[in-house]
C-alpha positions in Angstrom: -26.7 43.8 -76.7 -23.1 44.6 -76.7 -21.5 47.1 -78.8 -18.9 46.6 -81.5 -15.5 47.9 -80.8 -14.9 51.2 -82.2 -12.1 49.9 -84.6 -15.1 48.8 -86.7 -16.3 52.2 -87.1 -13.5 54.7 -86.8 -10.6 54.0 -89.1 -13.5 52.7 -92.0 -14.5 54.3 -95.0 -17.3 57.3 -94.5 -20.2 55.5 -95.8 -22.9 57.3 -97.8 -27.2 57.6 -97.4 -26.7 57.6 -93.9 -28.6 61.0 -93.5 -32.3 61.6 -92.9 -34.2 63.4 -95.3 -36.8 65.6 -95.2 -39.6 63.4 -96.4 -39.9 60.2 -94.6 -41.0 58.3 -97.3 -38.0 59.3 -99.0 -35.2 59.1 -96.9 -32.6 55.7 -97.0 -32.8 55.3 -93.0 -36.3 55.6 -91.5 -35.9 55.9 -87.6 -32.8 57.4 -86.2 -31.0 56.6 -82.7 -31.2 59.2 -80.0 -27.9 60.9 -79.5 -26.0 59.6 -76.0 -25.0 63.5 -75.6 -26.6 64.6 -72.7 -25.0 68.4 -72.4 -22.6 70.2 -75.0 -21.8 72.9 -72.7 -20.9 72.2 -68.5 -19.3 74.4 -66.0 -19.5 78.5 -65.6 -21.0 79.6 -69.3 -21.4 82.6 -67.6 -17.9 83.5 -66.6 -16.8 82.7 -70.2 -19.0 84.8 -71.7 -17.6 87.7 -69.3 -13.9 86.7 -69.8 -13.0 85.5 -66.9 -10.9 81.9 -68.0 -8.8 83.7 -70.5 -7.0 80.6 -71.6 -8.3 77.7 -73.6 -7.7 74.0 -74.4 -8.8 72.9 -77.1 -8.8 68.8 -78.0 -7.7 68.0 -81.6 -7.6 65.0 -84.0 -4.4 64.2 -85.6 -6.3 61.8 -88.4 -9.5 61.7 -90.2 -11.6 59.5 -87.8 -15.3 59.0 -87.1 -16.2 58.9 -83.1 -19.1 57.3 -81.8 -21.6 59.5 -79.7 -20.9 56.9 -76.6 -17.3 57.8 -76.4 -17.8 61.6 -76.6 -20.3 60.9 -73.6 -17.5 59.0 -71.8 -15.2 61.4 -72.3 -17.7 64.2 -71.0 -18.5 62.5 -67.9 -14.9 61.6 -66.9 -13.6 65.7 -67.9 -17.0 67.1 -66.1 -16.0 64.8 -63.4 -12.9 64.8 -62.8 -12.6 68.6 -63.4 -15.3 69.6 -60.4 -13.2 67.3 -58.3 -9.8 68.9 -59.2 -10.3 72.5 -59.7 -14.1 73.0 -58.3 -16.2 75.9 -59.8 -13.9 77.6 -62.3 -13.7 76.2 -65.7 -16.2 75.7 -68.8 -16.8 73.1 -71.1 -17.9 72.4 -74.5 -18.1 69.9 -76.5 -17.7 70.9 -80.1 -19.1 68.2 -82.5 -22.1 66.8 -83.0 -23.1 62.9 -84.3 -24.4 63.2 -87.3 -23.8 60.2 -89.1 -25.8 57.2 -88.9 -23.8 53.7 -88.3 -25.5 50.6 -89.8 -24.5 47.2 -88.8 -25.6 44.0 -91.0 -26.4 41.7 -88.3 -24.8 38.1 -88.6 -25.7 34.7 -86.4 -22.4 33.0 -85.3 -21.8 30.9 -82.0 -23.7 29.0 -79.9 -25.0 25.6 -81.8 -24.3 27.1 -85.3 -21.1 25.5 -86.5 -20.5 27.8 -89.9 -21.2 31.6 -90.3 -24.8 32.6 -91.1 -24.5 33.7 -95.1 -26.6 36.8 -96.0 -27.0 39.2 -98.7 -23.7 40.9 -99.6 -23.1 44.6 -99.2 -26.7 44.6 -97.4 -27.9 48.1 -96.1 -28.2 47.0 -92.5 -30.5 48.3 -89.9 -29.2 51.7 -87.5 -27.4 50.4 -84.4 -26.0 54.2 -83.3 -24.2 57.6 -84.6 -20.9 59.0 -84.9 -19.2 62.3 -86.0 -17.0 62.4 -88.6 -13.9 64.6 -87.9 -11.2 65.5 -90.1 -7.7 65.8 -89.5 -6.8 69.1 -86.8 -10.8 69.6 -86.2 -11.6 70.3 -82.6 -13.5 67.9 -80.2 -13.9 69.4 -76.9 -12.8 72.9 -75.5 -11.5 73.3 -71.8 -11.7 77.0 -70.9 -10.0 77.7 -67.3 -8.4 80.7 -65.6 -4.4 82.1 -66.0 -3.0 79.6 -63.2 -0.5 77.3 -64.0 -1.1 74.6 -62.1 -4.7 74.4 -63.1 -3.4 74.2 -66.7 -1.1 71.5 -65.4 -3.9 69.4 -64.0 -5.8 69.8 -66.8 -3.9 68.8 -69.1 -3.0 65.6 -67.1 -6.9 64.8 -67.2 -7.1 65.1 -71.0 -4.0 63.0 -71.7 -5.6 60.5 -69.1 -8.7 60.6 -71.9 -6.8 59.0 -74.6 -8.1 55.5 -74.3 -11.7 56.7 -74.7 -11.1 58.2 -77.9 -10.4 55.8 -80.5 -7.9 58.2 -82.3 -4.7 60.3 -81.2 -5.4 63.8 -79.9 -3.3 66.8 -79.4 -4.2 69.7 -77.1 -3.6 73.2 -78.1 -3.3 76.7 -75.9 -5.4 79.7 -76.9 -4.7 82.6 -74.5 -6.9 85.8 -74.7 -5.1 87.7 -71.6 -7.6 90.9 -72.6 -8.5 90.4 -68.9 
């Protein structure tokens, strides 16, 4: 099944009873989608927690948006990828949402053989089809801690803007330095 394009999701209205309770029997949605997250934290968690990349990245919404958890994941792959290839050992990581909204879908028949649009209930609840997090405007999405070289920053920041099309809103990238070092 393919998936919807992320304009369907991301500039629409935050929609409510999309959480799980705490009683089952209770709760509008009964089985929830896995997360596509695989890791919220790559590289050397060590040598961040010791101070050794004193300056950070962070990656920042300029709107109110709602991402789906299979573009975070694309954009973790590409950075985790890309970054090992570019700079090698020496930067950290971390992704710093998490999908907790559950996105419903209201499944219509169209196409093949039918020559009008299935009609269905209106304003139906719809079954779960994935998640997304909703961000507001100047909240952080990912964190790119690295070490006090230029050029590293450079390259970096080339990879992030390179990022934009998986993201399905516009992003702005921030310096933190902690040069306590």
């Amino acid at each position: 099944m393919a998936l919807r394009k992320a304009s369907a999701y991301s500039g629409r209205k935050i929609t409510h009873y999309t959480r799980v309770g705490k009683k089952k029997s209770k709760s509008y949605i009964k089985t929830v989608p896995p997360s596509k997250i695989v890791k919220f934290k790559m590289g050397d968690a060590k040598g961040k927690e010791n101070g050794r990349y004193p300056v950070v990245l962070n990656i920042v919404t300029k709107s109110n948006v709602q991402i789906r958890d299979n573009s975070i994941e694309a954009v973790r792959q590409f950075l985790n990828r890309f970054l090992t290839e570019k700079i090698g050992k020496e930067w950290f990581l971390e992704i710093k949402i998490y999908p907790h909204n559950i996105l419903r879908e209201n499944k219509m028949l169209t196409g093949a053989g039918a020559d009008r649009m299935q009609t269905g209930m209106a304003l139906s609840f719809g079954k779960t089809i994935g998640r997304a997090a909703v961000l507001k405007r100047g909240q952080t999405i990912f964190i790119v801690s690295i070490k006090n070289n230029i050029k590293q920053e450079q390259t970096v920041r080339k990879l992030i803007n390179s990022v934009k099309s998986r993201l399905p809103c516009a992003i702005a990238i921030l310096k933190e330095e902690n040069l306590k070092t």
